[in-house]
C-alpha positions in Angstrom: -37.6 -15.1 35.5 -40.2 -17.4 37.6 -42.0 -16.2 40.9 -39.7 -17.7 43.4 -36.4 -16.7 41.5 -37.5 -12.8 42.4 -39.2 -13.4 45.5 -37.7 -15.8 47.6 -34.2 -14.3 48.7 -34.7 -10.1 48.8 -31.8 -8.0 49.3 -32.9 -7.4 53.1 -31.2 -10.5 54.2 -29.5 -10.1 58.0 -26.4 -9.6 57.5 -23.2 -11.9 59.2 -23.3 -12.5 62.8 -20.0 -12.4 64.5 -21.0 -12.4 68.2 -21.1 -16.0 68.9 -17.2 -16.2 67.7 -15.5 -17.9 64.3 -18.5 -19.9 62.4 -18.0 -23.7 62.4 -18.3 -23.6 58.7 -18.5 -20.7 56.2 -20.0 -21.6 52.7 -19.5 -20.0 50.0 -22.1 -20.5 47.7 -25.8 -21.4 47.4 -25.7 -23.8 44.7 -26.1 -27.5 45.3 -23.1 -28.0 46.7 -23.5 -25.1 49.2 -27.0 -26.2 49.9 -26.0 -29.8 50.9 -22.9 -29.3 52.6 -24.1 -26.6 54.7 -27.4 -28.9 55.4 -25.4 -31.5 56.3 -22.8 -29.8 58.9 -25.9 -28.0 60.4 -27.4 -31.6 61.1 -23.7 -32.9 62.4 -24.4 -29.9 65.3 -21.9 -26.9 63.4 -22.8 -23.3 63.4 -22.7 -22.8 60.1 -23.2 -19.4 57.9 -24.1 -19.2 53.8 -23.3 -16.4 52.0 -24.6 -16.5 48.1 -24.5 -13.2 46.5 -28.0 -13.9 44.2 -30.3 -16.5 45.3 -30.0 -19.9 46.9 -30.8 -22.8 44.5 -28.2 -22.2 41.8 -27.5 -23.3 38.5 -29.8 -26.5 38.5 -32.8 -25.1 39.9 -32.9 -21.7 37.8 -30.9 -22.0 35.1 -30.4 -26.0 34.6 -31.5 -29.2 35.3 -35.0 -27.8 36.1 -35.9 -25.7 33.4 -33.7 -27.6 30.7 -36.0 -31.1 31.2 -39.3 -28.8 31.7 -38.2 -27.4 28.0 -37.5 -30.9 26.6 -40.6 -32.4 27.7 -43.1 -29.6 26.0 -40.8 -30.4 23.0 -41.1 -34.1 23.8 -45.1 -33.7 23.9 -45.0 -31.5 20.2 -43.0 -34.3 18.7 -45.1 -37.3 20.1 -48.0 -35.1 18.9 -46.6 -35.3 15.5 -45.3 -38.8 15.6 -49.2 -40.1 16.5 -50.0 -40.8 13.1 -47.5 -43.7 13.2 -49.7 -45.5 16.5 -52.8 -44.9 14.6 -53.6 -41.7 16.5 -54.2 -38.8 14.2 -53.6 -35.1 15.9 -54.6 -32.7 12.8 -52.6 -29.8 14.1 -49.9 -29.5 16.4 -50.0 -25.7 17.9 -46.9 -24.8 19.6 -47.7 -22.0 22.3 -44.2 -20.9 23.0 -44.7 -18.5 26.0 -47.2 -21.2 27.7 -44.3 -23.2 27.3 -42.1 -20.7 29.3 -44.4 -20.4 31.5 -44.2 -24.3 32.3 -41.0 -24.3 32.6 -41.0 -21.6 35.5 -44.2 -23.5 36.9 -41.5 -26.3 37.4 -39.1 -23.9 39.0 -41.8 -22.5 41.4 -42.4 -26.0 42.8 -39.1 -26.9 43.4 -37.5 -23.7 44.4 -38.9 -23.4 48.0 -36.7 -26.8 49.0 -33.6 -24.8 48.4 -34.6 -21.5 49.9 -33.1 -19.4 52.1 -36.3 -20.2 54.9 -35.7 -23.8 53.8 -31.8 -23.6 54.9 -33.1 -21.3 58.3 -35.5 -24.1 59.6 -32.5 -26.6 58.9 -30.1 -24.6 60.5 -28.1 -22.5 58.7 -27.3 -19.3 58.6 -28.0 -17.5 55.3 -27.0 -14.0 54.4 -26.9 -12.3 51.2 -23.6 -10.8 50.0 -20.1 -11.2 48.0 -17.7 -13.1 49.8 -14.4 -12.5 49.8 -11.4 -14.0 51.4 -9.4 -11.3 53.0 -6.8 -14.0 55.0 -6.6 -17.7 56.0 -9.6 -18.0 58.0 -11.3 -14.8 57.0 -13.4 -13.2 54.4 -14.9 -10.2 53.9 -18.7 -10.3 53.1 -20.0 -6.4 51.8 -17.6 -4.5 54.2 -17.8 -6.8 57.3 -15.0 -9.2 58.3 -16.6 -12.8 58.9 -14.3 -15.4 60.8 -14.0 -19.1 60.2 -12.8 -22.4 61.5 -13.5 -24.3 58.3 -14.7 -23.2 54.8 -16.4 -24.7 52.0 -16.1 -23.4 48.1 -18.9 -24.2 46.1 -19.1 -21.7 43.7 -20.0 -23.7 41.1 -19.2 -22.8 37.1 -20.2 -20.5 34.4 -20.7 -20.6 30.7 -17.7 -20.5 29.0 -16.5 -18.0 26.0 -14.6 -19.3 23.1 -12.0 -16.7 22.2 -13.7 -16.5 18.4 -13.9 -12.9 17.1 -17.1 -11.0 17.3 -18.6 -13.3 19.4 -18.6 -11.0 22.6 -20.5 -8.6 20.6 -23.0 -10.3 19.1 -24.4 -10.8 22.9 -25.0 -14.1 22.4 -27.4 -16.4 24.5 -26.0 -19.3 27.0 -27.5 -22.0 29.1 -27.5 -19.6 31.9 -29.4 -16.6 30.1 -32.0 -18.6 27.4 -34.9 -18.6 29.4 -35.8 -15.0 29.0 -36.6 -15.8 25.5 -40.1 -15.2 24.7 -40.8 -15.8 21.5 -39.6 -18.8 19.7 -36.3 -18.4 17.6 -37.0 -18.0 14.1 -33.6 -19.4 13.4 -31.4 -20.5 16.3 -27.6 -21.4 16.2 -26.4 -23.4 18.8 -22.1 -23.2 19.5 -21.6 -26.3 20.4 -22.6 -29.9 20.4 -22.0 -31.7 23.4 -25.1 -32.6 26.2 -26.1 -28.8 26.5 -25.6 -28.1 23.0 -28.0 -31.0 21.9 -29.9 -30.9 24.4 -31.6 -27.1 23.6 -31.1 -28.1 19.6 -33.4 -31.1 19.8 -35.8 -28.9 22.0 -36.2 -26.1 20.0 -36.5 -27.8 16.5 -39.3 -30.2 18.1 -41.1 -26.5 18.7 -40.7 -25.2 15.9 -37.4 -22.9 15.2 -35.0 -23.8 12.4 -32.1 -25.2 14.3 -28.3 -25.0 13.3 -25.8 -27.2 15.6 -22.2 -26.0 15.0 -19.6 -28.5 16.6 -15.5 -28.2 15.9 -15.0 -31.4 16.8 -15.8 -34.5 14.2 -18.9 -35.5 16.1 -21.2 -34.6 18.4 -21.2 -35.6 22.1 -17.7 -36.3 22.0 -16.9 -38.0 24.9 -19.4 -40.8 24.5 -19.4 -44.2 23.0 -18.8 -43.5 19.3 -22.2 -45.6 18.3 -24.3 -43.8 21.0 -23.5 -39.9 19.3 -24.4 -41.4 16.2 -27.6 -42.8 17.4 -28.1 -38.6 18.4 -26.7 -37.1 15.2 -29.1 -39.4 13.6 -32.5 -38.6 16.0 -31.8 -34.7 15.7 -31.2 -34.7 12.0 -34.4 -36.4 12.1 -36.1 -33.7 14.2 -34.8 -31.0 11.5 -31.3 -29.8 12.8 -28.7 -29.1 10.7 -25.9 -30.6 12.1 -22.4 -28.9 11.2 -19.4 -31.1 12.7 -15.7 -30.1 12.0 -17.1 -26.7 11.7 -14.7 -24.7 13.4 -16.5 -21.0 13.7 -13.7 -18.2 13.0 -15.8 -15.1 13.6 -19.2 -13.5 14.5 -21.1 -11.0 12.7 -24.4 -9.2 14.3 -26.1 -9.3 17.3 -28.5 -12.0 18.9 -31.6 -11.2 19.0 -31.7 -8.5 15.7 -29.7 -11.2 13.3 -26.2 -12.4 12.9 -24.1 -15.2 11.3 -21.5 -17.4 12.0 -18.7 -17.6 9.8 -16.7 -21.0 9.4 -13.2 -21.7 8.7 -13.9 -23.5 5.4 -15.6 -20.5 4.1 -19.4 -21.6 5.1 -22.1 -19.6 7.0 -24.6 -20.4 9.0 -27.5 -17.6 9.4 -29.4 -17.0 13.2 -31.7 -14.9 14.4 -30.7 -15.8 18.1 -27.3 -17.6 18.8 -27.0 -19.9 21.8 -23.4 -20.5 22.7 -22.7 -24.2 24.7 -19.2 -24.4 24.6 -18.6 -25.8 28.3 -18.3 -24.3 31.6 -15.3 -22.6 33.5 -15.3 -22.4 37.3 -16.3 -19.1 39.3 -12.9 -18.6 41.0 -12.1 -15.1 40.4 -12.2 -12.4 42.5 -12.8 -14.6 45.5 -9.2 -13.4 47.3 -8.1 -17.1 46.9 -4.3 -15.6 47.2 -4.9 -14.1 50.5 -6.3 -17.5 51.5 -3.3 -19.2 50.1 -5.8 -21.8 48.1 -4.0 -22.7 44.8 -5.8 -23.1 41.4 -4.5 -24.5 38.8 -3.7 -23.3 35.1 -7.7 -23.3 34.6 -8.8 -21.7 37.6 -9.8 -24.7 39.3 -9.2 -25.0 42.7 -6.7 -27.6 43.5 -8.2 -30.5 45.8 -6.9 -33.7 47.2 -9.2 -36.7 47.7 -10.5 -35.4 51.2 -11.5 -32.3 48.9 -9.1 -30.3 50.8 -7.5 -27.2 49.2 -4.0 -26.1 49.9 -5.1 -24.2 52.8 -6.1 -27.1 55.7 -9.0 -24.7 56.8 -10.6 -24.8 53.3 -12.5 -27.7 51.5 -14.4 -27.4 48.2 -17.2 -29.3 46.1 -18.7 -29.3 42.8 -17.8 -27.9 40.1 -15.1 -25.4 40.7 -12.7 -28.2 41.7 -12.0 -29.5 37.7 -14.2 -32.8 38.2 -17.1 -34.0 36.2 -19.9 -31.0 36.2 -23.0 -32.8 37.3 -25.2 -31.7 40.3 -25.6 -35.3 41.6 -21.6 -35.2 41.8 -21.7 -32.2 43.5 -23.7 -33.3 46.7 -21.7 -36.1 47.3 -18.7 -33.8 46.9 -20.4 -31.6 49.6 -21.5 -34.2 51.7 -18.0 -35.5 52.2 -16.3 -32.6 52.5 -18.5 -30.8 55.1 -18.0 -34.3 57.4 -14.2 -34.1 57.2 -14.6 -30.6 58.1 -16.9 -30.9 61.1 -16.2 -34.1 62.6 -12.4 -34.9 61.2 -12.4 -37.5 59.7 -10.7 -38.8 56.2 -13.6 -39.6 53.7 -12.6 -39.9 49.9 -14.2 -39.5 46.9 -13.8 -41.6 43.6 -14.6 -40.6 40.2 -14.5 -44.5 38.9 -18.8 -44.8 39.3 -19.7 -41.5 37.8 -23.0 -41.5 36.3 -23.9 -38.8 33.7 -27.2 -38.6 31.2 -27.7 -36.7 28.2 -31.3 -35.9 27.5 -31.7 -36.4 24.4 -34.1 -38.4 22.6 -33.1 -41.2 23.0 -31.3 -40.1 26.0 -27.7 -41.6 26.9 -26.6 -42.6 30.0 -23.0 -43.6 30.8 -21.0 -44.8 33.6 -17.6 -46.2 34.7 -15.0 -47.2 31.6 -15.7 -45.8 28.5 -17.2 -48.9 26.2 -16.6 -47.6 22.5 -12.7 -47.8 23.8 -11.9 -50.7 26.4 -8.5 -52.2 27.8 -6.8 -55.1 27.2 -8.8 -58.0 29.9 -11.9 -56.3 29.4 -15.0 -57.6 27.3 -18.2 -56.0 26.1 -21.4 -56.6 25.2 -24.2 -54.9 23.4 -27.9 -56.2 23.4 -29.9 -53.9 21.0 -33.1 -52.5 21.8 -34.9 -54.1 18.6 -34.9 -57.5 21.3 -36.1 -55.2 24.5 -40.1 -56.3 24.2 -41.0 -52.9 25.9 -39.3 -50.8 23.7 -40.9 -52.9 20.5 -44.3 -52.3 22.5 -43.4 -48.6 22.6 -41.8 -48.2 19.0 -39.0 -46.8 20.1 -36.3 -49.6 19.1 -33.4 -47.1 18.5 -30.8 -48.0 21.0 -28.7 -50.2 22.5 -27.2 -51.3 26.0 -23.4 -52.1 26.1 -21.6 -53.6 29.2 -17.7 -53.7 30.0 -16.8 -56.0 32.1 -13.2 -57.7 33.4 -11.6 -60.9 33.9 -13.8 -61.7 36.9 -17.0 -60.9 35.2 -17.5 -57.7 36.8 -19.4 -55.3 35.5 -16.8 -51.3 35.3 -18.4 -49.6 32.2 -21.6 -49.0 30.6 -23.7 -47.1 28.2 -27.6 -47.1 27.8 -29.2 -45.1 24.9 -32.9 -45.1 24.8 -35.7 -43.7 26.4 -35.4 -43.6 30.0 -32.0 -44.4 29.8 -30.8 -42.8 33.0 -33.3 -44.4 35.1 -31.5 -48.2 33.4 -28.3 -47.1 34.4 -29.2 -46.6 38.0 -28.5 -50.1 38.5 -25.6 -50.4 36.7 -24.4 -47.5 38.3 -24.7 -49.2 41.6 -22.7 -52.3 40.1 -19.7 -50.4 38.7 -19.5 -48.8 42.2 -20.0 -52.1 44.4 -18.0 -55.0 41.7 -21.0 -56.4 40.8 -20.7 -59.3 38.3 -23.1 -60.3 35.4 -24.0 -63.5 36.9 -25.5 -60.9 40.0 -27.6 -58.8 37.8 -28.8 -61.8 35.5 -29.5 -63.8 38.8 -31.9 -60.7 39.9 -35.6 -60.6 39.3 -36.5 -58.1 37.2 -40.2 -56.3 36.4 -41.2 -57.1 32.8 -41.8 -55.7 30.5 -39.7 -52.4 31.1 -36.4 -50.9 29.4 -34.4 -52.3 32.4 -34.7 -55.3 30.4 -31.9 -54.0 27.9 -29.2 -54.2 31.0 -30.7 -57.7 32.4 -30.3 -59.0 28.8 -27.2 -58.2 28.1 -25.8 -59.4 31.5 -27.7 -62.6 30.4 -25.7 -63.1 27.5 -22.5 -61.9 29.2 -22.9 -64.9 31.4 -24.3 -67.3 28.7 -21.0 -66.4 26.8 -19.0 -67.2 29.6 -20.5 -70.3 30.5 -19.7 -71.8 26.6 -15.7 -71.0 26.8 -13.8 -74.3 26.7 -13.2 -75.4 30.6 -16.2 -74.1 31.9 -18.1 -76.0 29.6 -16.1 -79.3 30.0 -17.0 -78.7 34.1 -20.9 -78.0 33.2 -20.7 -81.3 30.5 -18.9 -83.5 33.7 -21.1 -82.5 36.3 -24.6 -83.0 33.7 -23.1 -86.5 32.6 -22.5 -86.9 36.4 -25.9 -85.8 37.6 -27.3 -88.6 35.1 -25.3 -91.4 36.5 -26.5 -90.8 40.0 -30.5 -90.6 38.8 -29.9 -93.6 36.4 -28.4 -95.3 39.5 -31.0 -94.9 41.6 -34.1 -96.2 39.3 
């Protein structure tokens, strides 16, 4: 646990005023979401009170975004280490210091954590008291024994690790995304439960650093939900780094503990060894025991609280961002979502959120970035186009050629869908990103200066040829042929 985790939010936090009347907001939560959308109605002139029952900062700062990228770039700097031989560069011995590696990783979280503390969120404003809150009527809670009123609420909870129901598993005490980072000393042999972002994510890691690495997925591949050619690209690159990928492995049962030795067994009669087990199985949202019945907010079958496009719940007072409301789990999402729905709170009015330019990136390597319309599955109208990274000159300068760009676009040209796999992925789909969201076309990104030579060049490419493409069907190049043959009658003309 870094510095700033202990230290910067103590158990003598002031309790909940309730002089000065109902608060203008109540948020519920110190996560992202509850760190923006409190910000944000303090700037907008509300009185606004926090109440997080651990630490302000949340998932991403202690237990996610942070310290997962610190981890994969020490395990990024062991395999690059490795790899030198191939650029000429000879490193005779890679020595993997695990716990200086830990102790990176909190470094990381130590620099960022004072942005989100609870003195960060006093000089902006707000109101921050330490406690459980929960609702005790419609415009009500309870926070440790004392009632705290409210004209408008935000949830932002967030979500936990989830569970699979698999027998044994509760008892072998298994790790999670959430409780990893206590670890110490390096895994002698890891199991990781699941193979989506997370799952791949801490498989890669840790086999760059040394452990033996077993990645157990149930479905047929990993990172399910992307482009088909893009999980291959990662099944390849972590096979490479020494995981042993098991897909279609559904695990029926648990024996021992994490931490002392254990094994999973699998319903075709295999078993996979660990001496520590990370489970990565998805998250479920942190809706119980918040009294959401007294406050007449409705979840749904999942837990998820219900919410309309204003990110209202069921009860008018009460709003709700990130990801306890059953949309896509990403911080970034989450401060819009907060942003939005602490306006409509304080000032009225009718914002809306839409999920059609969501960005998400695992961190792989190569990493993969995707947006908009899924492009190993398009509609009928739409088109795609891939531009490999073997013709992107930085990544041949770089030697890292694995990876593609793929574009779907409509009728009209515009650009709704993309994937990126590479390295520095994410920062490549930034701008596509921006097109999905504002109907951008092809020709607009092709017609765009762009810096050479960098991996943005995979997008501009691609958009190139998009446009190229267009410009040879039938009419359009009858028009271009016309106006060329015209344009040479005028010049021969005038000579």
């Amino acid at each position: 646990m870094s510095t700033v985790e202990t230290q910067a939010f103590t158990a003598t936090a002031p309790p909940p005023d309730t002089r000065g009347g109902p608060w203008d907001l109540l948020v519920v939560g110190g996560g992202t979401a509850g760190i923006v959308g409190a910000k944000t109605a303090a700037r907008l002139g509300a009185r606004v009170l926090l109440v997080e029952r651990d630490h302000p900062g949340g998932d991403c700062l202690f237990t996610g975004c942070v310290p997962s990228k610190s981890l994969l770039a020490a395990a990024h700097a062991a395999a690059t280490a490795r790899g030198a031989a191939r650029f000429g560069v000879n490193v005779p011995v890679v020595d993997v210091d695990f716990p200086a590696v830990m102790a990176h990783v909190n470094r990381a979280i130590d620099h960022i954590a004072p942005t989100d503390s609870a003195a960060a969120l006093e000089a902006a404003g707000v109101r921050v008291t330490r406690g459980t809150a929960v609702f005790v009527g419609p415009d009500a809670v309870q926070v440790d024994g004392a009632r705290v009123p409210f004209r408008q609420a935000l949830l932002a909870t967030g979500a936990g690790p989830t569970m699979p129901p698999i027998d044994g598993l509760l008892e072998a005490d298994p790790l999670t995304s959430d409780t990893m980072w206590g670890l110490r000393d390096l895994p002698r042999r890891l199991a990781v439960l699941g193979g989506g972002s997370i799952g791949c994510e801490v498989s890669q890691a840790f086999a760059r650093l040394g452990s033996d690495v077993s990645l157990v997925e149930a479905g047929g591949a990993l990172l399910p939900r992307e482009d088909p050619a893009a999980s291959a690209l990662v099944a390849a690159a972590v096979r490479a780094d020494g995981v042993g990928v098991r897909t279609g492995a559904a695990v029926v049962a648990v024996s021992g503990r994490s931490g002392s030795g254990g094994a999973l067994h699998l319903a075709d009669g295999g078993v996979v060894d660990f001496d520590v087990l990370v489970v990565a199985a998805g998250r479920s949202p942190r809706t119980a025991g918040l009294g959401l019945d007294s406050a007449g907010v409705t979840v749904d079958e999942t837990g998820h609280v219900v919410v309309d496009r204003r990110l209202r719940t069921s009860n008018t007072r009460i709003w709700a961002a990130g990801d306890l409301t059953g949309h896509p789990q990403f911080t970034h999402l989450a401060g819009v979502h907060a942003a939005t729905a602490a306006t409509n709170a304080v000032l009225g009015l009718r914002r809306s959120i839409s999920l059609d330019a969501v960005p998400r990136v695992t961190f792989t390597h190569p990493e993969v970035a995707a947006v908009g319309v899924p492009t190993g599955d398009t509609a009928e109208g739409h088109q795609v186009r891939t531009w490999d990274h073997d013709a992107v000159d930085r990544a041949v300068a770089d030697g890292e050629t694995t990876g593609f760009t793929r574009l779907v676009t409509d009728r009209r040209g515009r650009v709704v869908g993309a994937t990126v796999v590479g390295p520095r992925a994410g920062e490549a789909l930034a701008e596509l990103t921006l097109a999905v969201n504002r109907g951008l076309t092809t020709g607009a990104i092709a017609g765009t200066t762009h810096p050479y030579p960098t991996y943005g060049d995979g997008p501009w490419n691609a958009a190139i040829a998009d446009v190229q493409e267009r410009l040879a069907r039938p009419v359009t190049a009858r028009v271009i042929a016309t106006l060329a043959s015209t344009r040479r009658w005028l010049l021969d003309r005038r000579s």
